[in-house]
C-alpha positions as CSV (number, residue, x, y, z in Angstrom):
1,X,0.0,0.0,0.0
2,X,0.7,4.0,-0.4
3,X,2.7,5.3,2.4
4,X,1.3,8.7,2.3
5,X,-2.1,9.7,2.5
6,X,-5.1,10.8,0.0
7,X,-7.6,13.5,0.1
8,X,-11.1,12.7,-2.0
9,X,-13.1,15.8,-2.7
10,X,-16.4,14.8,-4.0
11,X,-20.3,16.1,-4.0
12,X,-22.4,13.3,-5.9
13,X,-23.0,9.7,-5.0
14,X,-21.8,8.5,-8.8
15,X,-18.1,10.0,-7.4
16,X,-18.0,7.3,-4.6
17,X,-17.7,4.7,-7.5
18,X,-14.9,6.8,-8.9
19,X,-13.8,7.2,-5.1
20,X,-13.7,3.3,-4.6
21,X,-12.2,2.6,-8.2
22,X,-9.0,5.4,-7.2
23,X,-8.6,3.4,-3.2
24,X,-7.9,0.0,-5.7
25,X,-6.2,1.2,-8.5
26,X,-3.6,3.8,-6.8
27,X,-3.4,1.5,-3.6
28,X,-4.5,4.0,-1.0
29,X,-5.1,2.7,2.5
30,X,-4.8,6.2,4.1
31,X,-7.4,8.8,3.0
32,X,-10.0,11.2,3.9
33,X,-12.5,12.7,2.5
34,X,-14.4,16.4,2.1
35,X,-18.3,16.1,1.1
36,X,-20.5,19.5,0.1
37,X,-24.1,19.2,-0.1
38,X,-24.3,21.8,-3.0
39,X,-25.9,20.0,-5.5
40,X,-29.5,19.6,-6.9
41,X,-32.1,16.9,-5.8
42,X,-31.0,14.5,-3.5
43,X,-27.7,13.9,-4.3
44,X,-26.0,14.3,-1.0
45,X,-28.5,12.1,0.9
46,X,-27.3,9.6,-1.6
47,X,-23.6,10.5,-1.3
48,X,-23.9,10.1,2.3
49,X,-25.7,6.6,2.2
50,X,-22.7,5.0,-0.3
51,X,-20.0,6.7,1.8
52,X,-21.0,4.3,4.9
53,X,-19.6,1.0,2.6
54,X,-15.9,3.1,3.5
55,X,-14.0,3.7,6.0
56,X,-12.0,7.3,5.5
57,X,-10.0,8.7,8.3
58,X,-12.0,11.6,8.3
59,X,-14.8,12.6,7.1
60,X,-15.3,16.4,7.0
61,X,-19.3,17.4,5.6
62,X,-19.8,20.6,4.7
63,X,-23.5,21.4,5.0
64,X,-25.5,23.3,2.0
65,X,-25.3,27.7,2.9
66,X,-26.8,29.9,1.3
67,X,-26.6,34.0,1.6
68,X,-23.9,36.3,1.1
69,X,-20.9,35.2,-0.7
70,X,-18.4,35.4,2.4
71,X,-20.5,32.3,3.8
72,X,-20.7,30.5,0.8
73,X,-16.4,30.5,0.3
74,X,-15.9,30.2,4.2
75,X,-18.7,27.4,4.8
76,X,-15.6,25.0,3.2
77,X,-12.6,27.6,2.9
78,X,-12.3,27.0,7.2
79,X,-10.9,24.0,6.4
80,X,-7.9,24.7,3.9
81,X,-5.4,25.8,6.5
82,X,-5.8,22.3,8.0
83,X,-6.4,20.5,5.0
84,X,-2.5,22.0,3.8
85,X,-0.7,20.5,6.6
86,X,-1.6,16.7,5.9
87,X,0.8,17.2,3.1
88,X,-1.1,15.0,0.9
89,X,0.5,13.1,-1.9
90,X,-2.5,12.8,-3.4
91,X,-5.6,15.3,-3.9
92,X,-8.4,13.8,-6.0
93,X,-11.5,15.9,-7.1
94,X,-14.4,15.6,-9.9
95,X,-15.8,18.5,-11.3
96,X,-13.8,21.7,-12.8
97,X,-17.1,23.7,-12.6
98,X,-17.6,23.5,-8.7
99,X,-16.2,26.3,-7.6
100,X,-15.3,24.7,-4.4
101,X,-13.5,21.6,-5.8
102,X,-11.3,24.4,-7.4
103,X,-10.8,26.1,-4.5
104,X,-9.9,23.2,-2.2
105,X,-7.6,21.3,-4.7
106,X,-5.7,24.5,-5.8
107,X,-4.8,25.2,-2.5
108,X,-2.7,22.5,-1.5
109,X,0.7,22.4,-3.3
110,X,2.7,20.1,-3.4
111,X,0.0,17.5,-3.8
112,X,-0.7,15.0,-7.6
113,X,-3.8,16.1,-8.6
114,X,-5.6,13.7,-10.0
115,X,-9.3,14.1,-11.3
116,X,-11.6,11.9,-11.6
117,X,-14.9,11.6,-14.2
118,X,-17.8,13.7,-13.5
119,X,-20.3,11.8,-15.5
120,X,-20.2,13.2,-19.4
121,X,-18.9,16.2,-18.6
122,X,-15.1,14.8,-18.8
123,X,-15.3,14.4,-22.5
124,X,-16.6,18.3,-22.5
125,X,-14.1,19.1,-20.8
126,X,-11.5,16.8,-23.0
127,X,-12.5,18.8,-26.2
128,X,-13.0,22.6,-25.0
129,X,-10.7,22.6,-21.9
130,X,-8.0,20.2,-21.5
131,X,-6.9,20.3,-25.4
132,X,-6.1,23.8,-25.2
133,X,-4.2,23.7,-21.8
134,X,-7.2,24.9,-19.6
135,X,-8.2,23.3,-16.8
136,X,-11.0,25.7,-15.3
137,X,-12.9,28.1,-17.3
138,X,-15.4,29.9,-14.8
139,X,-17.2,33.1,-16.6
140,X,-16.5,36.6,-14.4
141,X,-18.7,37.5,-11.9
142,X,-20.9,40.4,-13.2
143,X,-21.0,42.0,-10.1
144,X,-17.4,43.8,-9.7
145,X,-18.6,44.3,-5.9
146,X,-19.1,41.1,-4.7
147,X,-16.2,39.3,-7.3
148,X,-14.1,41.7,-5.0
149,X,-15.7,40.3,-1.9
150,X,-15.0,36.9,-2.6
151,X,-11.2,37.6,-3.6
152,X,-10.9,39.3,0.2
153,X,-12.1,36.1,1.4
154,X,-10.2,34.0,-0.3
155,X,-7.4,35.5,0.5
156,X,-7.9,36.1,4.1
157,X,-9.0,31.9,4.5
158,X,-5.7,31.4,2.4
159,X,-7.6,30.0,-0.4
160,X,-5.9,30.0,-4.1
161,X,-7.6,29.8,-7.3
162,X,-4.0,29.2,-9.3
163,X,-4.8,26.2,-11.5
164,X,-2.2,23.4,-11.4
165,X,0.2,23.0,-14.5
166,X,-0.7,19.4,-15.0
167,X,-3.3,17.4,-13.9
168,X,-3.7,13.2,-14.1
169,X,-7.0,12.3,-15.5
170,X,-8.6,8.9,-13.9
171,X,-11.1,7.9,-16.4
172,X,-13.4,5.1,-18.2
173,X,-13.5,7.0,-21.1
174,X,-10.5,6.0,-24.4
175,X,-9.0,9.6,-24.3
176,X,-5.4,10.3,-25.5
177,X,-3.0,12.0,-23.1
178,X,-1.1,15.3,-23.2
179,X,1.6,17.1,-23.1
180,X,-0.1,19.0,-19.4
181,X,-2.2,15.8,-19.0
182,X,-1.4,12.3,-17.9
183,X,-4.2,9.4,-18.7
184,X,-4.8,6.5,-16.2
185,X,-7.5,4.2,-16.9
186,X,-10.7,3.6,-14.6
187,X,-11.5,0.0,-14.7
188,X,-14.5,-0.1,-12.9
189,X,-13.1,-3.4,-11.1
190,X,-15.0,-2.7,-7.6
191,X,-18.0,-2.6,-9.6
192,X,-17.9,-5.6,-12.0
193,X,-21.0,-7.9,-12.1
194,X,-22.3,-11.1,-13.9
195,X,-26.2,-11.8,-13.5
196,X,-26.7,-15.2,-13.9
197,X,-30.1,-14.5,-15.4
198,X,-31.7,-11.7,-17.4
199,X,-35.3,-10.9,-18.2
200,X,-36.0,-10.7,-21.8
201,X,-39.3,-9.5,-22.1
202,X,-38.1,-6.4,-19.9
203,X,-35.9,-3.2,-20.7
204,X,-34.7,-0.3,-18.9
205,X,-35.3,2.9,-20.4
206,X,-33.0,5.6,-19.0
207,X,-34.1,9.0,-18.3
208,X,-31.6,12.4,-18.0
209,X,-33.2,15.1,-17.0
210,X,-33.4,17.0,-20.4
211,X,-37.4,18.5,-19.5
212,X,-36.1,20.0,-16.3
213,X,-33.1,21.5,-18.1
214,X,-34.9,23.2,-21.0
215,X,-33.6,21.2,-23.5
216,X,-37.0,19.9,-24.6
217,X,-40.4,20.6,-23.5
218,X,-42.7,17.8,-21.8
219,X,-44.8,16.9,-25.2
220,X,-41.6,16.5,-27.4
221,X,-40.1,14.2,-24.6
222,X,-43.1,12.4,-24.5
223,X,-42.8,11.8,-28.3
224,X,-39.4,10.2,-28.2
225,X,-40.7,7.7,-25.6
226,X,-43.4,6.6,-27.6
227,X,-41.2,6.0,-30.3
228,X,-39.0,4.4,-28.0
229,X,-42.5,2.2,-27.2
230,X,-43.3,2.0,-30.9
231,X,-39.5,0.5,-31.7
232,X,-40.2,-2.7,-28.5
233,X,-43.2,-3.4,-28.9
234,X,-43.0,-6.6,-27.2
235,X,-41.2,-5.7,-24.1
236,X,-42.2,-3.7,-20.9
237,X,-40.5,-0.8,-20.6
238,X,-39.4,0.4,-17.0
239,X,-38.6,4.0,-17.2
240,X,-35.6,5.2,-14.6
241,X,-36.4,8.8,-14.2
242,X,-33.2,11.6,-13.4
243,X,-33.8,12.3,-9.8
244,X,-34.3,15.6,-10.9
245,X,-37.7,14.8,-13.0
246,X,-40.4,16.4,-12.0
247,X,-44.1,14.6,-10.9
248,X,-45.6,16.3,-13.9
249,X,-43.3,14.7,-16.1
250,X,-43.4,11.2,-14.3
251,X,-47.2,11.2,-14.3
252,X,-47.5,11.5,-18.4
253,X,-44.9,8.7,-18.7
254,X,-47.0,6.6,-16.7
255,X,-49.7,7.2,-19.2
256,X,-47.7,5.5,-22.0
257,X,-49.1,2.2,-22.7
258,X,-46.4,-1.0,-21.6
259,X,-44.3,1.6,-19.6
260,X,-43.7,2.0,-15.8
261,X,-42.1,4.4,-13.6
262,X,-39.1,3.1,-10.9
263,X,-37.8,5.8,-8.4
264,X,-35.0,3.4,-6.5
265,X,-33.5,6.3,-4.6
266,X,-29.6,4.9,-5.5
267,X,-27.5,5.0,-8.9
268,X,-28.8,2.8,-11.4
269,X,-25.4,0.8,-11.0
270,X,-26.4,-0.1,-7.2
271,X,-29.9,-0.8,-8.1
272,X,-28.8,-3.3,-11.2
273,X,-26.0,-4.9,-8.8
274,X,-28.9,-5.7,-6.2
275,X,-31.4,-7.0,-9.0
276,X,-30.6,-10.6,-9.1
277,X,-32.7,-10.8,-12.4
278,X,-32.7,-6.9,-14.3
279,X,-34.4,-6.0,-17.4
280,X,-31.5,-7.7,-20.5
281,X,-31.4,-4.7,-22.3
282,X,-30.8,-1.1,-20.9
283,X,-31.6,2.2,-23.3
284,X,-30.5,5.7,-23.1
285,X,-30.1,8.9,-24.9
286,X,-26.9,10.0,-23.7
287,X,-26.5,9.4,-20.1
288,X,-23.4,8.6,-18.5
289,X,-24.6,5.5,-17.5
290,X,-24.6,4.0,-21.0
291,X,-21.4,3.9,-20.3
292,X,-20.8,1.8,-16.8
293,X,-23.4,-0.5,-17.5
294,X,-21.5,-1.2,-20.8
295,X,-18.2,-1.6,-19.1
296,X,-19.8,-3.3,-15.4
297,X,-22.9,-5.5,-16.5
298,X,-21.3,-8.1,-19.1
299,X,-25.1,-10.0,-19.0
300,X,-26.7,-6.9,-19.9
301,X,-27.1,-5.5,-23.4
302,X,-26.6,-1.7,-23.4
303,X,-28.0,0.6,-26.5
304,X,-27.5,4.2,-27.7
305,X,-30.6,5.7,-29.1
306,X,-29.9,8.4,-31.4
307,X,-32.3,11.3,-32.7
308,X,-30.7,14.0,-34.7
309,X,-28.9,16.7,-32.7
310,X,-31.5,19.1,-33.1
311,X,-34.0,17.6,-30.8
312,X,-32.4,18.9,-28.1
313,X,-32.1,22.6,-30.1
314,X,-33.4,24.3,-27.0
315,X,-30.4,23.0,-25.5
316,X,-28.4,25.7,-27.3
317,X,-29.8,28.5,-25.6
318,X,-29.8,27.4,-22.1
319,X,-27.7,28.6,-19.4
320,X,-24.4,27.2,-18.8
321,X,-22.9,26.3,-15.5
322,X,-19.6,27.9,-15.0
323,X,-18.7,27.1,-18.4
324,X,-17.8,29.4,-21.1
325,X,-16.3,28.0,-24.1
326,X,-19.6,26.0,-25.4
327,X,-23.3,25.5,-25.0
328,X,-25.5,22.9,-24.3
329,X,-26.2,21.6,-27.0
330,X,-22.1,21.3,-28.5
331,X,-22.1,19.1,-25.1
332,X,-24.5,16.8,-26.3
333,X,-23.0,16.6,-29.5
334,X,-19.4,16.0,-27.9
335,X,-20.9,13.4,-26.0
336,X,-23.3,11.3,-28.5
337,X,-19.9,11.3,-31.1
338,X,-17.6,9.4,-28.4
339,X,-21.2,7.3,-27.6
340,X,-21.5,6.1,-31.3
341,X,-18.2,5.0,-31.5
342,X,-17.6,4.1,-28.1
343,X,-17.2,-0.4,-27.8
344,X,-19.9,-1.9,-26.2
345,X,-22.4,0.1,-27.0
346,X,-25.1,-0.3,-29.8
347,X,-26.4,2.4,-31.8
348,X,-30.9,2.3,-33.2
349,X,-31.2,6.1,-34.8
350,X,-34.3,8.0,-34.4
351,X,-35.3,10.4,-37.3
352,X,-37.6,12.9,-36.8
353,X,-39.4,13.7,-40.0
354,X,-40.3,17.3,-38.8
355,X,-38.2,19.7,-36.8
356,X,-39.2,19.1,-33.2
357,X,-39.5,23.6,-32.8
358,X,-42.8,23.3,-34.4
359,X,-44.5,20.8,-32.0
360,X,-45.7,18.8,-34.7
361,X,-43.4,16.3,-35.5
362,X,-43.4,12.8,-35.8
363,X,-40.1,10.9,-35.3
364,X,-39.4,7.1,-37.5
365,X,-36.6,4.5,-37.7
C-alpha cells in the first residue's frame, strides 16, 4: 500500500464509485474525505448513504449555505489551513465547474492532482478545456462588488484559485494523453458484475433530465418515448427517471401504454448490482450510465438511441454552468460522437421527419 495519504473531494453519489475505483487502482489505504451538499435533488443524501460502505480517516461534511458570498467561500474555505498540513500526496476531485472543488484542490501544493470523471462532462471538458491547456474556465462574476468580496475572502482563509500546471486524469473513457495531462485508466473493477439470469421480455429505459433542463419541452419528450415504445413493442419498458424529474413529467410517462415508472433512490449501477434478475437490455439517450453498464454489467445489453442533434435545439440557448467556451447543446453533441463510437455500446437512430421547434413532429426508424 501507499505510504502517504489521500484526500477525496467529492459532492455526488456516482463519485464514490470513482472514489472506490481510485482506493484499488492507486493502492490507497490512508485517505479522507471532504463532502459538500451543494448539489441539486437529492444527491448528497445519496452520497452520504454510499460513503458508509468506506471507511475514511476523516470525514469532514460541509452542510448546504446559502446568503452572502463570504458564507458560501468560508462554509468550506475554514478548512484549507488544515487540509494543507496533511501534506497529501494525493488530492483527488471531480468536477472543474464546482467552484469549491477548485478552491480546495488548488490550494494545496505540493499534492498530484488527479481528477476523476464527473459523468459526461469529462469528455466536454477533453474537447473545450483540456486540449487547449485549460483546466477551469469559470465566466466573471458580473457584479465587480461582490467578485471583489470573494477575492478578500479568499485570501484572508488562504484559499488559491491558481490552477495546477498538470493534472492526471482517472477515467473510463478511451481519451489520448497530453503534453499537461497524464491518462490513467478507470476500470470499474470494484463494480464488476455477472447476473446469472436476465429478463428478456423487460428493458430499462433511461431518463436524463433533459425536460427539467430546458432542453425539450414535456410533449416532445413524450414523443421520443413513444417511439422508443413504438420500436419494443414486445417488451415492458421500465422508465428510470433523473432524480431531478419532476411529478408532472413522471405522471405523463405513466400514461404511455407497456411503460412503468421506478424511483429506487440509489445509482442505477447499485440498483442493477442488487437486482438478481434486471431487465437484459438497458436504453438511453446519452447518459453517462450507458457507459458503466457497458463496461460493469457483461449479461446486460446496453444501446445508444440516437435522434438527430437538433432535438435537443433548446439546449443551445440554455444557461451554462460555469462554463464558457460552449453551450449545451455542443455538449450533447461531444458526447453522442464518443457514444456512437464508443465499444460496447449499440447504436438504433431515431429520425424525426419534422423539426421538433414546431411541435408537430413525428419521429421514425
Amino acid at each position: 500500500m501507499t505510504s502517504g495519504k489521500a484526500l477525496f473531494v467529492i459532492d455526488t453519489p456516482a463519485q464514490v464509485f470513482n472514489l472506490t475505483e481510485a482506493l484499488r487502482e492507486y493502492s490507497i489505504d490512508n485517505y479522507d474525505v471532504i463532502v459538500h451538499d451543494c448539489c441539486r435533488a437529492d444527491a448528497y443524501p445519496q452520497l452520504l448513504l454510499l460513503l458508509k460502505e468506506l471507511a475514511p480517516r476523516k470525514l469532514i461534511q460541509v452542510p448546504r449555505q446559502t446568503g452572502e458570498i463570504e458564507l458560501r467561500i468560508s462554509c468550506y474555505g475554514q478548512y484549507v489551513s488544515a487540509l494543507s498540513k496533511e501534506s497529501y500526496s494525493l488530492v483527488f476531485f471531480t468536477n472543474v465547474r464546482q467552484q469549491w472543488q477548485r478552491d480546495v484542490v488548488c490550494s494545496l501544493s505540493g499534492s498530484k492532482v488527479v481528477l476523476m470523471d464527473d459523468g459526461n462532462a469529462t469528455l466536454v471538458f477533453y474537447r473545450y478545456l483540456f486540449s487547449k491547456q485549460q483546466f477551469f474556465d469559470f465566466p466573471a462574476d458580473p457584479d465587480a462588488q461582490r467578485a471583489q468580496r470573494a477575492a478578500q475572502c479568499r485570501q484572508e482563509l488562504g484559499i488559491s484559485t491558481i490552477a495546477p500546471e498538470r493534472l492526471e486524469l482517472f477515467t473510463v473513457f478511451e481519451l489520448p494523453e497530453l503534453p499537461w495531462l497524464s491518462v490513467r485508466k478507470n476500470v470499474l473493477s470494484a463494480m464488476q458484475y455477472h447476473h446469472q439470469s436476465v429478463n428478456r421480455q423487460q428493458m430499462l429505459l433511461l431518463g436524463g433530465g433533459e425536460v427539467e433542463l430546458g432542453f425539450i419541452n414535456v410533449s416532445e419528450y413524450l414523443l421520443l418515448l413513444n417511439k422508443v415504445r413504438w420500436l419494443y413493442p414486445e417488451l415492458e419498458i421500465i422508465f428510470l427517471p433523473h432524480r431531478t424529474a419532476t411529478t408532472e413529467l413522471l405522471e405523463y410517462v405513466r400514461e404511455i401504454p407497456g411503460v412503468s415508472v421506478l424511483q429506487t433512490g440509489v445509482p442505477v449501477e447499485t440498483w442493477l448490482s442488487q437486482t438478481s434478475v434486471p431487465p437484459f437490455l438497458v436504453c438511453g439517450f446519452y447518459s453517462m450510465a450507458l457507459t458503466t453498464i457497458s463496461l460493469c454489467f457483461n449479461a446486460l445489453e446496453v444501446v445508444v438511441l440516437r435522434p438527430p442533434l437538433h432535438v435537443w435545439h433548446a439546449a443551445e440557448k440554455t444557461h451554462v454552468w460555469n462554463l464558457t467556451r460552449c453551450n449545451n447543446l455542443q455538449m450533447i453533441e461531444t458526447v453522442v460522437d464518443y457514444l456512437s463510437v464508443a465499444k460496447g455500446l449499440k447504436v438504433t437512430p431515431l429520425t424525426v421527419t419534422q423539426a421538433l421547434t414546431d411541435g408537430k413532429s413525428s419521429v421514425s426508424c
